[in-house]
N, C-alpha and C positions, 0 to 999 in steps of 0.2 A: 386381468382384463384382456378381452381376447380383440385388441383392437389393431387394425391393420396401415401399411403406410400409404397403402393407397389411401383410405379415409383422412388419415391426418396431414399428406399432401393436398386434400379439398379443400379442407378447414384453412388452410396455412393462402391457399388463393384467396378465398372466399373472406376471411381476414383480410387480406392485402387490399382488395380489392374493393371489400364494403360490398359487397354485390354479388348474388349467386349468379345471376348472368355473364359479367364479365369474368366471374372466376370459370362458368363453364365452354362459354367461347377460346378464355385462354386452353383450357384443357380438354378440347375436342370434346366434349361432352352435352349433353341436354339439359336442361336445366333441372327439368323433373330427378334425371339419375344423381345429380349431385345433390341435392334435396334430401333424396332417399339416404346416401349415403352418408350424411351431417348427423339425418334422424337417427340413423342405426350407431352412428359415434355417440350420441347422447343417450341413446340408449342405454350403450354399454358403461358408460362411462357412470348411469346415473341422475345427472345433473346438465339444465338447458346449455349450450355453447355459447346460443348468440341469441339478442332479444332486437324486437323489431320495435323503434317508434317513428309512426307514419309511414314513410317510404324508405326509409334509412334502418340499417341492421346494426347492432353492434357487437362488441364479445360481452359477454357476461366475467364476472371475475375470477369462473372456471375456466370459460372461453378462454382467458388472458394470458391462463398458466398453459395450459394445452397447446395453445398461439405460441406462446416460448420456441417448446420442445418441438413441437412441429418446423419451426422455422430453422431451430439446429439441426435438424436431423437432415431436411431436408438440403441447409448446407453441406454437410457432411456426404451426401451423395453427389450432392456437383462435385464434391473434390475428389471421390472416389473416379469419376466420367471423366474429370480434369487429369487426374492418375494416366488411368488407362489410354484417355486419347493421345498425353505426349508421348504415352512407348510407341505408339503408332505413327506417332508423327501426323497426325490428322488434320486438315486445316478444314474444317466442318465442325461444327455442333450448335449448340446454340451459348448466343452471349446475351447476355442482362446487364441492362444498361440504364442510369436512373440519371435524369437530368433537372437542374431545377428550371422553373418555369420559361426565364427568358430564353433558356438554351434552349427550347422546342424553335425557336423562329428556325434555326442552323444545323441542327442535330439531325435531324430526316436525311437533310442534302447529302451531310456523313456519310448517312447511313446506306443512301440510295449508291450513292459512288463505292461502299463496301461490296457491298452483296451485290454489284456488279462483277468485282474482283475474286468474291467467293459467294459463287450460287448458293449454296448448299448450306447457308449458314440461316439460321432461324432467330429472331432477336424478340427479345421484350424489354422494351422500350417504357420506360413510367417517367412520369411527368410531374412532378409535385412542387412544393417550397422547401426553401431552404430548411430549414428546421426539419421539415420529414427526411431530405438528404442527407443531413447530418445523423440523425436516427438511425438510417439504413446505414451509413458506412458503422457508424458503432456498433450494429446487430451484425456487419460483414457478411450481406444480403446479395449486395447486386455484383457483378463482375468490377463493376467500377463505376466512378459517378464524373457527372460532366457538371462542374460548377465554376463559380465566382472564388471568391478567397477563399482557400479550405479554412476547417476551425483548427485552432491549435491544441486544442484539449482531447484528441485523439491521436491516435501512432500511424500516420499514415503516408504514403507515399504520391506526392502530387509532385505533378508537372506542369509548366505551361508551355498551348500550343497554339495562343493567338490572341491578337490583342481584342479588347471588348470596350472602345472609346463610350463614354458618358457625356449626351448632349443633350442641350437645353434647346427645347422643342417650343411653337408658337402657333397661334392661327395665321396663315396667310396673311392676315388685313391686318396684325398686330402692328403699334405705329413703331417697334425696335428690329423691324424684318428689316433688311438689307442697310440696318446702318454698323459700321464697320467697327470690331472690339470695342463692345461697352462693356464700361469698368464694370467690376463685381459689386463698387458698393450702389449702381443704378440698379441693380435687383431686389433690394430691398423695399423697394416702391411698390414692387411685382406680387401680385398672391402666386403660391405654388402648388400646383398636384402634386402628391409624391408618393410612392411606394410604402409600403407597412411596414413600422418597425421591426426591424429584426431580420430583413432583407438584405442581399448581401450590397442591391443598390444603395438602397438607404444608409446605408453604415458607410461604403463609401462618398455620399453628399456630403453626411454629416459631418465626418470626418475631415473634407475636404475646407469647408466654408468654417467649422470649429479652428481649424489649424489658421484661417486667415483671419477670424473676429468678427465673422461674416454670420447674421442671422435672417432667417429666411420667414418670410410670412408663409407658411404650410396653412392654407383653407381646406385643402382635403386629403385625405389618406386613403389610396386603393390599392387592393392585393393581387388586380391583376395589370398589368400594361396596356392591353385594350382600353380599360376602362378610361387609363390614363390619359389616351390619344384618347378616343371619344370627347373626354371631358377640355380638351385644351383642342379641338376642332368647332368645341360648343361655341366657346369663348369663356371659358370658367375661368383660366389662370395658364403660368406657363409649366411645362413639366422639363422631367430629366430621366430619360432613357436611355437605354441602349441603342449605339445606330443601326444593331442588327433587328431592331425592332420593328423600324421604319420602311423599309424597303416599297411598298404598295403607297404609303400614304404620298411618301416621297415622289413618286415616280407618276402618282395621280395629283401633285402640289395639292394635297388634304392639308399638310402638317408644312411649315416653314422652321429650318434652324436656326439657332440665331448666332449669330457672330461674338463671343465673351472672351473676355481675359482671360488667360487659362486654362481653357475649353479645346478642346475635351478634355473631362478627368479619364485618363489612363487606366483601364483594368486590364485584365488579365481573363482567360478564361485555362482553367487546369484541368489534367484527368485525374483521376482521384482514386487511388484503392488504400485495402487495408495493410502497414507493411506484414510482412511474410506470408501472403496471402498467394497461394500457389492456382496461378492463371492458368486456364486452359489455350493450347496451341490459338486459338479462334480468339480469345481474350489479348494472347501477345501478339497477335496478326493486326487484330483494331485496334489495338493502343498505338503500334508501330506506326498503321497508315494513318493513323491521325495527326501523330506528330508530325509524320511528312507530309502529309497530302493537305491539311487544314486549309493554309493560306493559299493555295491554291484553287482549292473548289472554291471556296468562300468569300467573294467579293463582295466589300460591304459597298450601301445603296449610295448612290450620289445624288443631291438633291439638283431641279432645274437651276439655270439660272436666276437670281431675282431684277425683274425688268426693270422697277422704280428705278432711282434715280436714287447712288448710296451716297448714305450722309455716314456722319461721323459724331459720335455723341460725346462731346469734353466733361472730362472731370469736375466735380463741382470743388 
């Protein structure tokens, strides 16, 4: 087959991405040229790549396997760039960087405050769930990943570089705003929004309120944290996010915390790569300032005061 890696570097976007537009924005490209370029790979190749239903592309089960090799090879030349730039000593290139979704609220700021320190540096930045994070570090995809609890069923080398408190969020006018540590078993009165299973919030509630005998009345399940605040500014129930989540809501009193036992649950936010996984100068440049410079950019939000007049809720 006389197929080339510029082609199967298309396909390997255009995969990642579900989309021939954002794969050809990522790659300076027009959309029509990378179109061309997919056709001419399936040409050669024989058989369709990717099959469209509705608005949405997918691989086909050729696509899947070609998606593979595309994806190693195309490692396999980061590492070669990776090579090259440390005999150089380079602090330039570009870093790939995948975050799960709550880490977008914090992750730009990083990022902003990086590429102040190092112009010259070029990032791509993906955004997804948990579950696709974990994917990419097993495929050893992206430079490194910015998550919640890494998984244990991978070889990899995580750090943490900042705490990621879990609080129980309310509408302003809810009647347990500003009454002072209400026990954990006053929550069970409460309906809850919460995250989707398999998140790495959810796993830490569960986790949390399992370990005390504590069950929660869950009325709805969302997969993004907007929807969550949305739905607990409605007045649907209360939720449990992240504080770095809240910043805007907070600061415009949308969203009210509430005062609980135990509260915040304590996380963690780590960086994440594959072990033996050879970084480029630019990848050990932003691991470095993260771990140093984190807590410092990053000030999580402070809620107003609450005016009422606080009570105190006793145990029953």
């Amino acid at each position: 087959m006389n197929v080339t890696f510029r082609q199967l570097r298309l396909l390997e976007a255009v995969a990642r991405h579900s989309s021939f537009t954002r794969a050809s924005e990522e790659l300076h490209l027009t959309q029509p040229a990378v179109s061309t370029q997919i056709k001419q790979l399936e040409e050669e190749i024989g058989m369709p790549l990717f099959e469209q239903m509705g608005k949405k592309i997918f691989l086909t089960e050729a696509g899947k396997e070609v998606y593979a090799f595309s994806r190693n090879l195309a490692q396999q030349f980061r590492d070669i760039e990776s090579v090259l730039d440390d005999m150089k000593g380079v602090k330039r290139g570009t870093l790939s960087l995948t975050v799960t979704s709550t880490g977008k609220y914090f992750a730009p700021y990083l990022l902003a405050a990086f590429l102040k320190r190092y112009p010259g540096t070029q990032v791509h930045l993906e955004v997804t769930n948990r579950e696709e994070v974990v994917q990419q570090l097993h495929d050893n995809t992206p430079d490194m990943a910015i998550m919640g609890t890494p998984p244990e069923h991978i070889e990899l080398h995580s750090q943490a570089f900042m705490q990621n408190p879990l609080v129980i969020i309310a509408p302003p006018d809810h009647p347990l705003v500003g009454v002072s540590r209400v026990p954990l078993s006053r929550l069970v009165e409460e309906n809850f929004i919460l995250r989707e299973r398999g998140s790495g919030t959810r796993n830490a509630v569960e986790r949390f309120f399992e370990q005390r005998g504590i069950k929660l009345n869950t009325s709805m399940e969302m997969s993004r944290n907007e929807a969550i605040k949305h739905a607990v500014m409605a007045g649907l129930g209360l939720g449990i996010v992240s504080l770095h989540t809240l910043e805007f809501e907070l600061a415009l009193s949308r969203i009210a915390l509430l005062s609980v036992e135990s509260f915040p649950i304590m996380k963690e936010w780590y960086l994440v790569h594959r072990n033996g996984k050879r970084m480029s100068p630019i990848a050990q440049a932003f691991h470095q300032f993260v771990l140093n410079e984190a807590d410092r950019i990053m000030k999580l939000p402070q809620p107003k005061p609450v005016t009422r007049s606080r009570r105190r809720v006793t145990r029953s």
